[in-house]
C-alpha positions as CSV (number, residue, x, y, z in Angstrom):
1,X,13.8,-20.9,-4.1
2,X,10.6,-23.0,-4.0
3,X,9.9,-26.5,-4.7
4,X,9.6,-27.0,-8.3
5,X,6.0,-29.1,-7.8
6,X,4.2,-28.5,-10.8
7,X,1.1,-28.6,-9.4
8,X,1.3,-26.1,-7.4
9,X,-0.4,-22.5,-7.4
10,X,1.3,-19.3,-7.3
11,X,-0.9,-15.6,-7.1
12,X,0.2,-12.3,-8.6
13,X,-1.8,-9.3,-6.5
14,X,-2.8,-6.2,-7.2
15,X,-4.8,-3.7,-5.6
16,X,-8.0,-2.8,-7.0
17,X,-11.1,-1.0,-6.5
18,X,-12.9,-4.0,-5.4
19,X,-9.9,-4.9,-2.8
20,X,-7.5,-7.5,-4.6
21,X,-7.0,-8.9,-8.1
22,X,-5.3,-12.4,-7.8
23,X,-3.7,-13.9,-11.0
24,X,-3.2,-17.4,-9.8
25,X,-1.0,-19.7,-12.0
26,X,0.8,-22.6,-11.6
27,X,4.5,-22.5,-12.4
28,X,4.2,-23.3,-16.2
29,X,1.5,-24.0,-18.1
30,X,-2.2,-22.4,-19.3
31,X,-3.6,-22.7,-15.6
32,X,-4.8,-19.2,-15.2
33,X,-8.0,-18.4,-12.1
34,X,-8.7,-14.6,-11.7
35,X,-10.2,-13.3,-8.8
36,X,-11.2,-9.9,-6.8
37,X,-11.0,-10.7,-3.3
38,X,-11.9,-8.1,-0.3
39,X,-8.8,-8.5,2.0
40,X,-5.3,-10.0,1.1
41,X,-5.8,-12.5,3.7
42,X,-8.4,-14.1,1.4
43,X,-5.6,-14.4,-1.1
44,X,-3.2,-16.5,1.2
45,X,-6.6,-18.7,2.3
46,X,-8.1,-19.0,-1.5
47,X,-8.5,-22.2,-2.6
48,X,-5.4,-22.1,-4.6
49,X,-3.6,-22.3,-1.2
50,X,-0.8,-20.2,-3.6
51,X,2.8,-21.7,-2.8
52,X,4.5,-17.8,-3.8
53,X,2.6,-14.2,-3.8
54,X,3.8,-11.6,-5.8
55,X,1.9,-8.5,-4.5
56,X,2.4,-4.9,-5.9
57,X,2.4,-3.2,-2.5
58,X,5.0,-1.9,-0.7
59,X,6.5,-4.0,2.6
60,X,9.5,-3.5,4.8
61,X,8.8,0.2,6.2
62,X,11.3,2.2,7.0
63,X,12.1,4.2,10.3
64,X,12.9,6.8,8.8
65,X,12.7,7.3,4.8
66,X,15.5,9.1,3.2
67,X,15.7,11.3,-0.8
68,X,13.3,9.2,-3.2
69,X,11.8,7.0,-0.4
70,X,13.3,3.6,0.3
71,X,16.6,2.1,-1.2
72,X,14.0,0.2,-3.4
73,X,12.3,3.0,-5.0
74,X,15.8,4.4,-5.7
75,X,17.0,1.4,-7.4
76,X,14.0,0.8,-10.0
77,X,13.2,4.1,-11.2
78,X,15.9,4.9,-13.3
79,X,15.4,1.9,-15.0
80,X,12.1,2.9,-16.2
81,X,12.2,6.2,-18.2
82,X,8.9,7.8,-18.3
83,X,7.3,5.3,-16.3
84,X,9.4,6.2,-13.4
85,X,6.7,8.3,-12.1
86,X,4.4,5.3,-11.3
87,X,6.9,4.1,-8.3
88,X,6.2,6.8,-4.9
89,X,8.5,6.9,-2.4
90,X,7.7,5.0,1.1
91,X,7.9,7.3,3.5
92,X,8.3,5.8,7.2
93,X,6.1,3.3,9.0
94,X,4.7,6.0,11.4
95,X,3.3,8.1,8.5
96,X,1.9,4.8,6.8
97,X,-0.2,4.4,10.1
98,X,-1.5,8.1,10.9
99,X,-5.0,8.3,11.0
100,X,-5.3,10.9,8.3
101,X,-3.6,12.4,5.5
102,X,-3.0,15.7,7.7
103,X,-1.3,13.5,10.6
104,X,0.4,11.8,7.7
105,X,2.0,14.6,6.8
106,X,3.2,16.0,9.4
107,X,4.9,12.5,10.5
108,X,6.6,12.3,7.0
109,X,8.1,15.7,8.0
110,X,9.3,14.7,11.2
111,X,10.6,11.2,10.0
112,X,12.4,11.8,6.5
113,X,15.7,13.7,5.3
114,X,15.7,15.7,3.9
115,X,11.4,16.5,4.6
116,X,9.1,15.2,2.9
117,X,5.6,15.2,3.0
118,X,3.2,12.2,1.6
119,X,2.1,11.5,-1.8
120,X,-1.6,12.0,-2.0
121,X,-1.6,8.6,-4.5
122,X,0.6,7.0,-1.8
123,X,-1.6,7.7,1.3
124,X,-4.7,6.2,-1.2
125,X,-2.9,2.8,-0.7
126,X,-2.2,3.6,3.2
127,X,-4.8,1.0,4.3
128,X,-3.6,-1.8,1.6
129,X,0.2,-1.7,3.5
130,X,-0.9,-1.6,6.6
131,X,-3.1,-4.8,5.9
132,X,0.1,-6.3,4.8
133,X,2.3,-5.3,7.0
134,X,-0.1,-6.2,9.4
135,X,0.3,-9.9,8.2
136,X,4.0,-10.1,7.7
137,X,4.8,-8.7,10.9
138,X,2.1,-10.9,12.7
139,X,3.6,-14.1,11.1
140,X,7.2,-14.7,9.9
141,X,6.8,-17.5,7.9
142,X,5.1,-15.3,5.5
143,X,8.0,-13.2,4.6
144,X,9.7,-16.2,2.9
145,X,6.3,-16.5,1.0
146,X,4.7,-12.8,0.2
147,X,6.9,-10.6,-2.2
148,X,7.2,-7.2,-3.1
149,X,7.0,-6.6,-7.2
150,X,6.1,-3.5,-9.2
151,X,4.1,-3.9,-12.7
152,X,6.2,-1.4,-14.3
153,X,9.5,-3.1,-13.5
154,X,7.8,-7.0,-14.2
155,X,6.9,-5.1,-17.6
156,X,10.7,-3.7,-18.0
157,X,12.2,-7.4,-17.1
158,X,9.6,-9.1,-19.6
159,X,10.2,-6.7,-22.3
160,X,14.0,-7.5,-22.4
161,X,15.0,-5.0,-19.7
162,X,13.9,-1.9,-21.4
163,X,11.1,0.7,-20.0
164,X,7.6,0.7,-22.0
165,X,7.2,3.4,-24.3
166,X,3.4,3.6,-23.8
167,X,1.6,4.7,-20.4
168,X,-1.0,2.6,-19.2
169,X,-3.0,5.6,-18.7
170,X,-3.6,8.9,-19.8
171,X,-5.5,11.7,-17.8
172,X,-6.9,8.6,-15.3
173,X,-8.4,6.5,-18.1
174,X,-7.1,3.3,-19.5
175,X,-4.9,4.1,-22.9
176,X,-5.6,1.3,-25.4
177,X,-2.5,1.6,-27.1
178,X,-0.4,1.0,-23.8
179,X,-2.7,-1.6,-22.6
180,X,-2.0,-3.4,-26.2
181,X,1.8,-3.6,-25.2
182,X,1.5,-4.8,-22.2
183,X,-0.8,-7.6,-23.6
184,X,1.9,-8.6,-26.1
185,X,4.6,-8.7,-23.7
186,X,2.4,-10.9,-21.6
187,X,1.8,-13.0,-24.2
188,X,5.5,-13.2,-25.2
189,X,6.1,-14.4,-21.5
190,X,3.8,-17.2,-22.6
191,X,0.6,-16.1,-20.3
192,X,-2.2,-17.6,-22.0
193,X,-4.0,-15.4,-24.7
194,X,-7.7,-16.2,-23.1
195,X,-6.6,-14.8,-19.5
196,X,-5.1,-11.7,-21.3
197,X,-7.7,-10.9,-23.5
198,X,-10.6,-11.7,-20.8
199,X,-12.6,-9.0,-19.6
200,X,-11.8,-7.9,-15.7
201,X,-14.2,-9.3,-12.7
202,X,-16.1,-7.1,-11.4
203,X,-14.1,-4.6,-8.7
204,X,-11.3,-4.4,-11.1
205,X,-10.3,-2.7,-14.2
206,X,-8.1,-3.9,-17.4
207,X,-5.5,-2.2,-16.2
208,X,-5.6,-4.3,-12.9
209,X,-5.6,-7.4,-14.4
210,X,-2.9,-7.0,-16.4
211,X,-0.5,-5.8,-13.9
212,X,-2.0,-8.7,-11.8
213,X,-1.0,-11.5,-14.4
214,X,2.6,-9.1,-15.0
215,X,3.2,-10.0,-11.1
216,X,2.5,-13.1,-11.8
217,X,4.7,-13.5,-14.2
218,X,7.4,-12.4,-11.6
219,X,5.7,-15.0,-9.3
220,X,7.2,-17.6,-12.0
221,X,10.5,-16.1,-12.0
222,X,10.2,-16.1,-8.3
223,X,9.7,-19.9,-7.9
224,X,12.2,-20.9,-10.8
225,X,15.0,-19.0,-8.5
226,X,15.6,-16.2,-11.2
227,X,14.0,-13.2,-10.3
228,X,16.5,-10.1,-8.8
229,X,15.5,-7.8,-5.6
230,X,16.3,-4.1,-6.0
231,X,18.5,-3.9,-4.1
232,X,20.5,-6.6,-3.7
233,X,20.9,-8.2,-1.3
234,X,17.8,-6.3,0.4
235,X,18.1,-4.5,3.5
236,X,15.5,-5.1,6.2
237,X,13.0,-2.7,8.5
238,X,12.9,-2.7,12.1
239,X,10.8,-5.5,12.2
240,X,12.8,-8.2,9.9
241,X,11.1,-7.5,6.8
242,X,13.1,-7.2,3.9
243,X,12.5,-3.9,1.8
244,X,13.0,-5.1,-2.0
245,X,11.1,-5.2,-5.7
246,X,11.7,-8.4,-7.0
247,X,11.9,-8.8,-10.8
């Protein structure tokens, strides 16, 4: 748990077009500053200085990866019904860092069980985990400060523990009517209306932003010492890092 200083700023991350879309807040209160930032470095070294970042981006890498990806992956998705399909598995650290989708590939094959090749949407993000694992693995003290959330399951803890009814998306385009859920449960979780309702900088899309301020929603929960990994307790990578989504 983190100090309860009120003053402090915590970030909710999300990868965007534009790099990253930071949600910083401060534990309680209207305080909301959006931001699209190039690298997730720049998020750790804003001038928010954020205490606690909730990212939506995998960390902990497995050696291998087993059915479904990581334990993680295995534990949230059947919590989520139809929105399931937005969590891909992780496949092992070696495919995360092949050079191309080909090499990616074939390393999933040779480092899963049963064999699994790469998710095309997953090797999209390939570059946005290595930058973070990059990070972690280059300084410890980070781990106690950068956490793993997903939007989907920050929606399903928000929304009273069930799964959304309403995809964010239909067909690659923003869907209006899911978006206008998500807003409400935001709201509910006492966001500030104006930050909801604002249009996205540029580099980033409604969509973005809203799972941005959903992670930092879990950044709350985070600091107040409530939120849950999945699974509990986590298990860790080869390199210390724990492999959990915190809700």
């Amino acid at each position: 748990m983190i100090s309860s200083v009120s003053y402090e700023w915590l970030a909710g991350v999300d990868g965007c077009p534009g790099g990253w879309i930071a949600a910083f807040v401060r534990p309680a209160g209207d305080d909301v500053r959006i931001a699209v930032l190039p690298r997730f470095a720049d998020v750790l070294a804003a001038p928010e200085r954020p205490a606690l970042v909730a990212v939506d981006m995998p960390i902990g890498l497995p050696d291998r990866a087993g059915a479904g990806g990581r334990a993680a992956e295995n534990a949230v998705r059947p919590l989520l019904g139809a929105r399931q399909s937005s969590v891909f598995s992780v496949p092992s650290r070696a495919a995360i860092h092949a050079g191309d989708y080909a090499a990616a590939c074939a390393t999933a094959l040779a480092t899963s069980e049963p064999p699994r090749k790469v998710s095309k949407q997953l090797f999209n993000i390939a570059p946005k985990i290595r930058e973070i694992d990059a990070l972690l693995r280059g300084d410890a003290a980070l781990a106690d400060r950068v956490f793993e959330v997903h939007p989907e399951l920050a929606f399903w803890r928000l929304n009273g523990e069930r799964a959304l009814d309403e995809p964010k998306k239909v067909k690659s385009r923003c869907y209006e009517p899911g978006l206008a859920l998500r807003r409400g449960i935001l709201t509910a979780a006492g966001l500030p209306a104006a930050a909801i309702a604002a249009p996205p900088p540029k580099g980033a899309g409604p969509d973005d932003l809203l799972d941005a301020l959903a992670c930092a929603a879990v950044a709350r929960r985070l600091h107040a010492g409530i939120a849950r990994p999945f699974p509990d307790p986590p298990p860790r990578d080869g390199h210390g890092l724990p492999m959990a989504i915190w809700a």
